[in-house]
N, C-alpha and C positions, 0 to 999 in steps of 0.2 A: 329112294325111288318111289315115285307114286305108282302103285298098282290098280288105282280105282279111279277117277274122275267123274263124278256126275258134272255135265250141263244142262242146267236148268232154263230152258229156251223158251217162248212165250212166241216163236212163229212170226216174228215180227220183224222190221226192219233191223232193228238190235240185234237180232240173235246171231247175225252175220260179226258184230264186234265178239261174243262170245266166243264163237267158232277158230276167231282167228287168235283168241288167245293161247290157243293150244303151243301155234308155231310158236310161239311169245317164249313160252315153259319147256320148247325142246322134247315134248313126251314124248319116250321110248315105245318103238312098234308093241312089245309086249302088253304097255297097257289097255285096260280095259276102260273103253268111254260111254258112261252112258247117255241116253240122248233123251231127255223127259220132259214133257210136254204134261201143265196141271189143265185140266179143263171146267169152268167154273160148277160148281157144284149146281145140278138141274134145279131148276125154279117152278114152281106148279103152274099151269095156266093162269091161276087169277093173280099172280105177281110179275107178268108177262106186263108191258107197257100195250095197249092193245094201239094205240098212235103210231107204234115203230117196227118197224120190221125187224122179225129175228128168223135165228136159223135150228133148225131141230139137232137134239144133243145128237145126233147120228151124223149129220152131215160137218158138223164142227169136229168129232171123232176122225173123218176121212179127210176133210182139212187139214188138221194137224199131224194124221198119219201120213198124206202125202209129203207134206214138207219136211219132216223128220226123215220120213226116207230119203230125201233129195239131199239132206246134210248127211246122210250114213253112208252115200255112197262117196263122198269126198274123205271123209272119215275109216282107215282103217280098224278093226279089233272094236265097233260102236254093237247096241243094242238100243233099240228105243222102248220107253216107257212113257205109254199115255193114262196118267190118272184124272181122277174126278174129285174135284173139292177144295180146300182151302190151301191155296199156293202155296203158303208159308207150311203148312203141319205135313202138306204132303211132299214136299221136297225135302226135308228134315225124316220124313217114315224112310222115304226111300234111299235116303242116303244110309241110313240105319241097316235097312235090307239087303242093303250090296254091301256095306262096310266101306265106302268108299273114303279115301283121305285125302280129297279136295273136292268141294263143289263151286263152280263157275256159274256165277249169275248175274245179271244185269242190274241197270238200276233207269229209273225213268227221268233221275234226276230232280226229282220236287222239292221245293223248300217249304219253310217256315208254316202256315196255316194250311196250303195242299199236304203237306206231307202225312201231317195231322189228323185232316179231313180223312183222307183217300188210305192211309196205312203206308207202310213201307214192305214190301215183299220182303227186300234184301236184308234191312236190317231185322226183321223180326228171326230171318232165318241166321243173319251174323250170330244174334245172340243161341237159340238155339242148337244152333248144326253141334254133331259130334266128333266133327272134324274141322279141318281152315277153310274157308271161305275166300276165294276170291270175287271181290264184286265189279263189274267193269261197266265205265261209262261209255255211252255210243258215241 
């Protein structure tokens, strides 16, 4: 029986296939889901694109806290956790933290030279995690 579950959500359209893998897995009311949202680690002004429009680490915090609470309330026995920094090391901390013994994460899908370029969240965290990974396409 799985007693921990971290979901590893990114707020995006995806995160809705995430969610739904729960029904998939049949998990028991008892267990415990967590619902964690990474937020890109802050950038100083002079690495800011001054060309494009961005949004202050505070308002991206309330971003992703609304929408996590809109999954926790579909979500029985959830807890959300929003960190700050490298998707892959802080999803791997925090599975560490809970002890959890499955994490559920997405995947963007990329191949060959994007994959490369851009990194893979999921497999960096496949290899990593301390527990099973399931990784789910949207």
């Amino acid at each position: 029986m799985l007693k921990t579950i971290l979901l590893a959500l990114d707020c995006s359209d995806g995160s809705q296939s995430i969610i739904q893998a729960l029904d998939i897995l049949q998990v028991q009311p008892q267990t415990k889901i967590i619902l964690a949202h990474v937020l890109s680690a802050p950038t100083s002004e002079s690495e800011l694109a001054a060309d494009r429009p961005h949004e202050s680490p505070e308002s991206l915090y309330q971003q992703a806290q609304q929408q996590l609470q809109a999954y926790r309330a579909q979500i029985p026995n959830s807890a959300i956790e929003i960190v700050s920094g490298d998707a892959s090391e802080e999803i791997v901390r925090l599975a560490n933290i809970h002890q959890t013994d499955l994490i559920i994460i997405g995947t963007r899908g990329l191949k060959g030279v994007d994959r490369v370029i851009e990194g893979s969240v999921s497999s960096q965290v496949v290899a990593d995690a301390p527990c099973s990974v399931l990784v789910v396409k949207s």
